[in-house]
Structure formats: C-alpha cells, structure tokens
C-alpha positions as CSV (number, residue, x, y, z in Angstrom):
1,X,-4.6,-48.9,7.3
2,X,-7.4,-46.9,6.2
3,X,-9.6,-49.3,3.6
4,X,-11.5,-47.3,1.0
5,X,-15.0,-48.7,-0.1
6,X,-17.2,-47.7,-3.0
7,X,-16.8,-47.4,-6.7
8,X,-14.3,-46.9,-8.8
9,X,-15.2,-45.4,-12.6
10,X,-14.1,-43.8,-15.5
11,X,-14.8,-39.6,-15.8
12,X,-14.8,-38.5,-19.4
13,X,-13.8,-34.4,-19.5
14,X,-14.7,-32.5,-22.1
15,X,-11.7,-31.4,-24.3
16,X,-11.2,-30.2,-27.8
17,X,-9.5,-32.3,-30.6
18,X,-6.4,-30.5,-32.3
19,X,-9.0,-28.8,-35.1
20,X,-11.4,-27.8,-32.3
21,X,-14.0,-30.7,-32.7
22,X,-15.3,-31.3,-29.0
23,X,-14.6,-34.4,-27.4
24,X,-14.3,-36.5,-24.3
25,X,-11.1,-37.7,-22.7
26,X,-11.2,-40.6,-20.1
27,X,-9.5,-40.0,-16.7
28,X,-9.8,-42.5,-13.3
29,X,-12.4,-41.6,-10.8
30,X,-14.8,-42.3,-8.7
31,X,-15.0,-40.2,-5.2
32,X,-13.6,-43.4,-3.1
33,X,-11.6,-43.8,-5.6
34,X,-10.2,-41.0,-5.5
35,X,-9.9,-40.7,-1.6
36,X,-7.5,-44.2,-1.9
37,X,-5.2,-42.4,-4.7
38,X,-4.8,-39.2,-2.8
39,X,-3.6,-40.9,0.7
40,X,-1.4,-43.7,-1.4
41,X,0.3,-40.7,-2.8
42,X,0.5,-38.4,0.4
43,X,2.4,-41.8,2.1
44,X,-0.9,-43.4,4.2
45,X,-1.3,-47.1,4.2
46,X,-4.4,-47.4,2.0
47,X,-6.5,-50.0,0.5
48,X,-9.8,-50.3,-1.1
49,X,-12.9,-52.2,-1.4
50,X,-15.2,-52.0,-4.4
51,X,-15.7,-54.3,-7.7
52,X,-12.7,-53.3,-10.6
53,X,-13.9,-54.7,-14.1
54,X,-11.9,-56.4,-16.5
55,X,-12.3,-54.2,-19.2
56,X,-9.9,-51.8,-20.6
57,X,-11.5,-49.4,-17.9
58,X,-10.7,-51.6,-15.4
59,X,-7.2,-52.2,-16.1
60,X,-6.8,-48.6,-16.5
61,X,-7.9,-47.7,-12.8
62,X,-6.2,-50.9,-11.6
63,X,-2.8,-49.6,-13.0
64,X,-3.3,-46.0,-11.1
65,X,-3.9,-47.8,-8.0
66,X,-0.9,-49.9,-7.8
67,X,1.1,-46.9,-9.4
68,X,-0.5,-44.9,-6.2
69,X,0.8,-47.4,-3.8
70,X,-3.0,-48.4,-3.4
71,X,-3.4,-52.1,-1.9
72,X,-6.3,-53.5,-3.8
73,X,-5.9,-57.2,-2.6
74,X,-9.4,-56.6,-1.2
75,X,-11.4,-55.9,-4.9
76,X,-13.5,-57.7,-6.5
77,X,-13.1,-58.2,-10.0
78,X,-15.3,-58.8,-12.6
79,X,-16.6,-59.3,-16.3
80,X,-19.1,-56.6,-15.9
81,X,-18.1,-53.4,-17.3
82,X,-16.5,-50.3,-15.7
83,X,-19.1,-47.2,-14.6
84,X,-18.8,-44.3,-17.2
85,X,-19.4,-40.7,-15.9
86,X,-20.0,-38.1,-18.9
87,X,-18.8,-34.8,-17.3
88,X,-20.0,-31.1,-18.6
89,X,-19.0,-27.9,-16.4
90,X,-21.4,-24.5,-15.5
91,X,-19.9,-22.1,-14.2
92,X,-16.2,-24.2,-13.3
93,X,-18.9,-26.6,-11.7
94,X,-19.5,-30.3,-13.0
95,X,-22.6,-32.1,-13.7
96,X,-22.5,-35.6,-14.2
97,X,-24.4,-38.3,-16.9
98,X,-23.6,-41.8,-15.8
99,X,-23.6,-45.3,-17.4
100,X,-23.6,-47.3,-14.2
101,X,-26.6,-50.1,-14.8
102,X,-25.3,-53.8,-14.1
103,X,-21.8,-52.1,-13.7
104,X,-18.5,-54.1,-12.0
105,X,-19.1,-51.6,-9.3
106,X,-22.5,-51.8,-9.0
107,X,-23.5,-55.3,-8.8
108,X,-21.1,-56.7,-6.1
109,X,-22.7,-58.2,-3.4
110,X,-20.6,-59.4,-0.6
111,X,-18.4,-58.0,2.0
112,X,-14.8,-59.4,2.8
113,X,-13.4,-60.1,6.2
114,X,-11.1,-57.7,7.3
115,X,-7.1,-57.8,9.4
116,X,-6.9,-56.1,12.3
117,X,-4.7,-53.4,10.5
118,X,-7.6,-51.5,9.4
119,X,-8.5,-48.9,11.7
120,X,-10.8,-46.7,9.7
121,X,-13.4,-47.4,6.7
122,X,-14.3,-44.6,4.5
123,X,-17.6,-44.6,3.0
124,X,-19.9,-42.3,0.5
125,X,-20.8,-41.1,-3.3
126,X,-22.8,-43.3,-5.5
127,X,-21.9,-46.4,-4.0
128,X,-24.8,-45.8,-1.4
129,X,-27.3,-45.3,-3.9
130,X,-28.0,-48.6,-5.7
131,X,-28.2,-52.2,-5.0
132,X,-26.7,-54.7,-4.2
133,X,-23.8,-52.4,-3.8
134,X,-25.0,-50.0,-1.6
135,X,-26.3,-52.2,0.9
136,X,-23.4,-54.5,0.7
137,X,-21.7,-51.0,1.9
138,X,-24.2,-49.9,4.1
139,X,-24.2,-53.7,5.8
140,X,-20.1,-53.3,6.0
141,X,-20.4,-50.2,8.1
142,X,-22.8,-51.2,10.9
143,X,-20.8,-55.0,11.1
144,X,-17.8,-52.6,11.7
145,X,-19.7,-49.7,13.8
146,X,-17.9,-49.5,17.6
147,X,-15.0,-51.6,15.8
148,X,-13.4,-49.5,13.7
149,X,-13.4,-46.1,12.7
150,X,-15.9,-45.0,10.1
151,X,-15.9,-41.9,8.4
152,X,-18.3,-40.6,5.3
153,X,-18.7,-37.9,2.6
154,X,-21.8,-38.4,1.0
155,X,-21.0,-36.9,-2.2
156,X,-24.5,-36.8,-3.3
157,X,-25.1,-37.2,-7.1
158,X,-29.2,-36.3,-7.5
159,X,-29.1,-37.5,-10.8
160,X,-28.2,-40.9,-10.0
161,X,-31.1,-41.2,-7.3
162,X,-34.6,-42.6,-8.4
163,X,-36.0,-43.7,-4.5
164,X,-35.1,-40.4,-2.6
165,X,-36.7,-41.6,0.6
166,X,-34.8,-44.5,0.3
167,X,-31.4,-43.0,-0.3
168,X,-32.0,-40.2,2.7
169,X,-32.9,-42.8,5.3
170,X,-29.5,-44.9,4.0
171,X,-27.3,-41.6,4.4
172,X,-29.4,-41.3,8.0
173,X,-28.0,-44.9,8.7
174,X,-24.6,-43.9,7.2
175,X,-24.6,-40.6,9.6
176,X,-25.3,-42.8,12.7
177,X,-22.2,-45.3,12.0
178,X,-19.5,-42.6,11.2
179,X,-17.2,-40.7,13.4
180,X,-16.0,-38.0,10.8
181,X,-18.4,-37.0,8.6
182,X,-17.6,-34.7,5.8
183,X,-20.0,-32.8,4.0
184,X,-20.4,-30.2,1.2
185,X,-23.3,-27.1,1.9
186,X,-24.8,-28.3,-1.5
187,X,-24.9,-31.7,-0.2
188,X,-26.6,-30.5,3.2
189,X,-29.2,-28.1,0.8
190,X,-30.0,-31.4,-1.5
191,X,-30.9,-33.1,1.9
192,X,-32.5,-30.1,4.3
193,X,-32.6,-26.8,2.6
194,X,-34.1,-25.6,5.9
195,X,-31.0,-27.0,8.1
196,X,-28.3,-24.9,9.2
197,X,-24.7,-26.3,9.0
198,X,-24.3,-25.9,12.5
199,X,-27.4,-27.4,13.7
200,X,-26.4,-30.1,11.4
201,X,-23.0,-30.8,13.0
202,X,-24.4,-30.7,16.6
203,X,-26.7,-32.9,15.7
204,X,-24.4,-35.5,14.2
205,X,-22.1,-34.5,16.9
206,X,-25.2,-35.7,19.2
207,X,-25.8,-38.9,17.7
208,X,-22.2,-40.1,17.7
209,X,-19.8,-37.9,15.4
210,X,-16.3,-36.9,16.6
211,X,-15.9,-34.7,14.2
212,X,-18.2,-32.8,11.7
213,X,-16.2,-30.5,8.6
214,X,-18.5,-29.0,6.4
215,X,-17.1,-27.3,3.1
216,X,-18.3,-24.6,1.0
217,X,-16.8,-24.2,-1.7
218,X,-15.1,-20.9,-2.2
219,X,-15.5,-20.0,1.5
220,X,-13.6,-22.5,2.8
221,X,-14.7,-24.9,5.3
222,X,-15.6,-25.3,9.3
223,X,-14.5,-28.2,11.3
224,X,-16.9,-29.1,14.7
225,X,-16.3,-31.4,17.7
226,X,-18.5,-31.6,21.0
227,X,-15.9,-28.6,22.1
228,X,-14.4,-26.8,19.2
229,X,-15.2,-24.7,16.0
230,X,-12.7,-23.4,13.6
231,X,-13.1,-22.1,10.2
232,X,-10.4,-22.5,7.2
233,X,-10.2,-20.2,4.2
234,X,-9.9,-21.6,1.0
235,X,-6.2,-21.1,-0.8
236,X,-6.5,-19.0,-3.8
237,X,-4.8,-20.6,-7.2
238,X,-5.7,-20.7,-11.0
239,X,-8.3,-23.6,-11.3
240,X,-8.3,-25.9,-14.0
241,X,-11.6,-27.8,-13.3
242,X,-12.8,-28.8,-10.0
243,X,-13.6,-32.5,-10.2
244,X,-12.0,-34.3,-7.1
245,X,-11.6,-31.4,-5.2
246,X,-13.8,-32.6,-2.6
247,X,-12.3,-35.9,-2.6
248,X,-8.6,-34.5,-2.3
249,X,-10.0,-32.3,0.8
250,X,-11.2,-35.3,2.4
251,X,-7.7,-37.3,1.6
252,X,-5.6,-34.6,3.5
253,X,-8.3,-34.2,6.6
254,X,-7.8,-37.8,6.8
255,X,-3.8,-38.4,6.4
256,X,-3.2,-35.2,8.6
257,X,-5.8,-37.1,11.7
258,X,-3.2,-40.2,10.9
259,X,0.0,-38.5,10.7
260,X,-0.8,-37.0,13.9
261,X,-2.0,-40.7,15.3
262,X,-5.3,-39.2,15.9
263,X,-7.4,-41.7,14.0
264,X,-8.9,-43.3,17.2
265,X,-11.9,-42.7,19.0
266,X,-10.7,-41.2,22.3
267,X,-8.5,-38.9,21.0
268,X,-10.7,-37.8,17.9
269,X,-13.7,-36.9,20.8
270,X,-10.9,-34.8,22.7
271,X,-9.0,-33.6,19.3
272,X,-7.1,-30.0,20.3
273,X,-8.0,-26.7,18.3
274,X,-4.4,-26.5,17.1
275,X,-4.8,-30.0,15.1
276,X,-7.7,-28.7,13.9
277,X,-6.1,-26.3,12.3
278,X,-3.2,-28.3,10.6
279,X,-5.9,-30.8,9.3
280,X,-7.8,-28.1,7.2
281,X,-4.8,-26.7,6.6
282,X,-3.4,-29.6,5.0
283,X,-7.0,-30.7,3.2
284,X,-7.3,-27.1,1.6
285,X,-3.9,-27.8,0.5
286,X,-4.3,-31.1,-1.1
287,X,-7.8,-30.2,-2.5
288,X,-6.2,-26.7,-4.0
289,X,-3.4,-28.5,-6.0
290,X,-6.1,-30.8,-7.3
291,X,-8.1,-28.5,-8.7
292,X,-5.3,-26.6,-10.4
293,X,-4.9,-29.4,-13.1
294,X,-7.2,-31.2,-15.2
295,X,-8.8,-34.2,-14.0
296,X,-9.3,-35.7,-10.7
297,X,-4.9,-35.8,-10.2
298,X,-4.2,-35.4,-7.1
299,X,-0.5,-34.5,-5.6
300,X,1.9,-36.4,-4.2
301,X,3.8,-36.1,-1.1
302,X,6.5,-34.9,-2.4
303,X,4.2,-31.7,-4.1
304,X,3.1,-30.3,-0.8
C-alpha cells in the first residue's frame, strides 16, 4: 500500500453564474489529496493520513475518497473546520488564497502506527508548512526513514509561508528522508534561483534519492538516477485549467514504479532506462487528462 499524508481541502474555481455574475464553485483538493484519489482510481492500493473535518467540507472529501477506492481508516477527524483555498488563474496558471488557521488539517498532532503493508509514504504541499501538522509529518518520515519508502513533491505554496528559513531547512529534512523526489522548476527557483536542475538531482541523488524527476511545465519533464537521464515531452491537449496537474503526474510516476513492482529500494537505485520511460510516459498521461477538465479530476483506469 502506498499511504498518503498531508491535507486534504476544499479549492473554490472561479466560474460564472448563468447571467454572468462571477462566482466560486467548491471542488476536493488538496495536493496529497489529490495523489490518494488519482492511484485509487488508476487501481493502487492507497490510503491516507491527514485530519478530515466534520463539516459539510469534510464529508464532501470523505465521500470522493471512498468513491476513489481511497482507504481512509487512518484519518483523523475532527470538529475543526475544512482548509479553504480561493483560486484565481494568470495566464492558465493558479494562485492560491487560503483559509487554513486552526484548520482539521492543520492542527493534528499525532502520528498512527502503521501495518506492514505500507511500503511507501508520500509526503509534500502545505502540510510541511505549519504546526503541529507539519512536524507531526516531518516526525512520521524520519520514524519511517530506512523502513519504508518515502517519496516527496514539495509543492511549494509562498503565500502560505511566514518563517522561510524555517520551512527550507524542513524541505532540507524532507529531501534527506525521501527516495523519489519530485519537483517542479518553479519549485527549485522559489528555493535556489541560482541552482541548476541537474546539480539539484545529483545532489539529492548524493544524499540518498533513487530517483529525482523534475517537471517543467510545458517542456515536459527529466527523470535522474545515480546512472540514467531521460527527458519526456509534454502531451499536447485543450486545457481546461491546470490545478492538479502536478499531482496527477506524480500519481502515474508512482502507480507505473508499483505496477512494475519497482517500489523498493534495490531495484529503484538500479531502475532500467526503459522503465524510465513508461513511468513519464504514464505520468504525462495521467497529468494531461487532468488538466483537460475543470478541477482537480483526475482519470480513472479505465480512461487511459
């Protein structure tokens, strides 16, 4: 089982009323979240960690994840209310105004034990950012560090950040624990506009990383182990909006590793060029259907 661990919230798109007053419509999200739906639907045992309110919210991103053949035996739920994110688009690109303090999400602080089952943790997004949540994450990983399998998008949202210094040396922390780290070239500029992605990679690839994908956007993306390099192009379709694209990306890298059975450490360290290549291939898949409807929606196995 992979197990899922950060927030889960509520993104409100803009849309237009029937007369053409603006307006907001609520859809489920959150970028674990949204990992845990998109590998329930592509088939992969799944499960997720975070707190689920038991507002309306709540019971609205509740009902996707059983829908999504999500197990969520492992959330903790709560009076406090759901995280709101208040989404506006430049340029096909979204920026984000959240209503996160004192949220379900946001204010759980404990880990739970976890069955042997679980081979792989996936961490990142605004989870890290705030306590008690983000250390109860951060305190998860390196328990499970050498255990498990740990991957990581960090999924930065600047916004949300008031201690930078403290939220870079957490992602340093984060970096150190995973083996797969995926990671956007906006993400690498908010952190090192003087880093190259490659010298990036290697260096994660140094520290302890199996494997290294870096995406960018219309250009596709580039996948590094200790021995390999190979570059995917991005497929071309009609976008609708591109919230959850990153997150759909990450979903397919991920279930094409475990359809494969390459979701362990040996085997990720010595992954061959040629499964390189389907897993791109698969995540620029998943991640291009995503984006070619509204919302964070993304396909079933069935779809592909």
């Amino acid at each position: 089982m992979i197990l899922c661990c950060g927030e889960a919230l509520i993104d409100f798109m803009p849309v237009e009323t029937v007369d053409g007053a603006p307006a907001f419509q609520p859809f489920n999200g959150g970028s674990i979240y949204n990992v845990a739906i998109a590998l329930g639907r592509l088939g992969i045992n799944v499960g997720f960690f975070g707190g689920l309110s038991k507002d309306l919210f709540g019971d609205m991103l509740a009902s996707e994840l059983a829908k999504s053949r999500v197990d969520a035996s492992l959330a903790i739920l709560g009076n406090k209310s759901t995280t709101l994110a208040f989404v506006e688009f430049s340029d096909g690109q979204p920026t984000y105004a959240f209503v996160d303090e004192g949220s379900a999400g946001r204010m759980i602080n404990a880990s739970p034990q976890l069955t042997d089952d679980i081979n792989l943790l996936h961490f990142g997004s605004i989870s890290l950012i705030s306590d008690p949540a983000a250390s109860v994450f951060e305190n998860l990983a390196a328990r499970e560090n050498g255990h498990r399998l740990i991957s990581i998008d960090p999924n930065i949202r600047p916004s949300l950040i008031d201690d930078v210094d403290t939220y870079r040396a957490r992602l340093q922390r984060m970096f150190s624990f995973a083996d797969i780290i995926k990671i956007s070239d906006e993400d690498l500029e908010w952190l090192n506009s003087t880093q190259k992605p490659e010298d990036f990679a290697h260096a994660q690839l140094k520290s302890g990383a199996s494997l290294v994908v870096v995406t960018r956007g219309k250009e596709g993306a580039t996948a590094y182990t200790k021995a390999h390099k190979f570059e995917q192009a991005i497929e071309k379709i009609d976008i609708a909006d591109t919230v959850g694209a990153g997150d759909a990306f990450m979903a397919g890298l991920l279930a094409s590793l475990n359809e494969h059975k390459l979701l362990t450490r040996e085997k990720l360290t010595n992954v061959e060029p040629t499964f390189l290549k389907i897993a791109l291939e698969k995540a620029s898949h998943v991640a291009a259907i995503t984006v070619s409807r509204k919302g964070a929606n993304p396909p079933w196995k069935s779809e592909l």
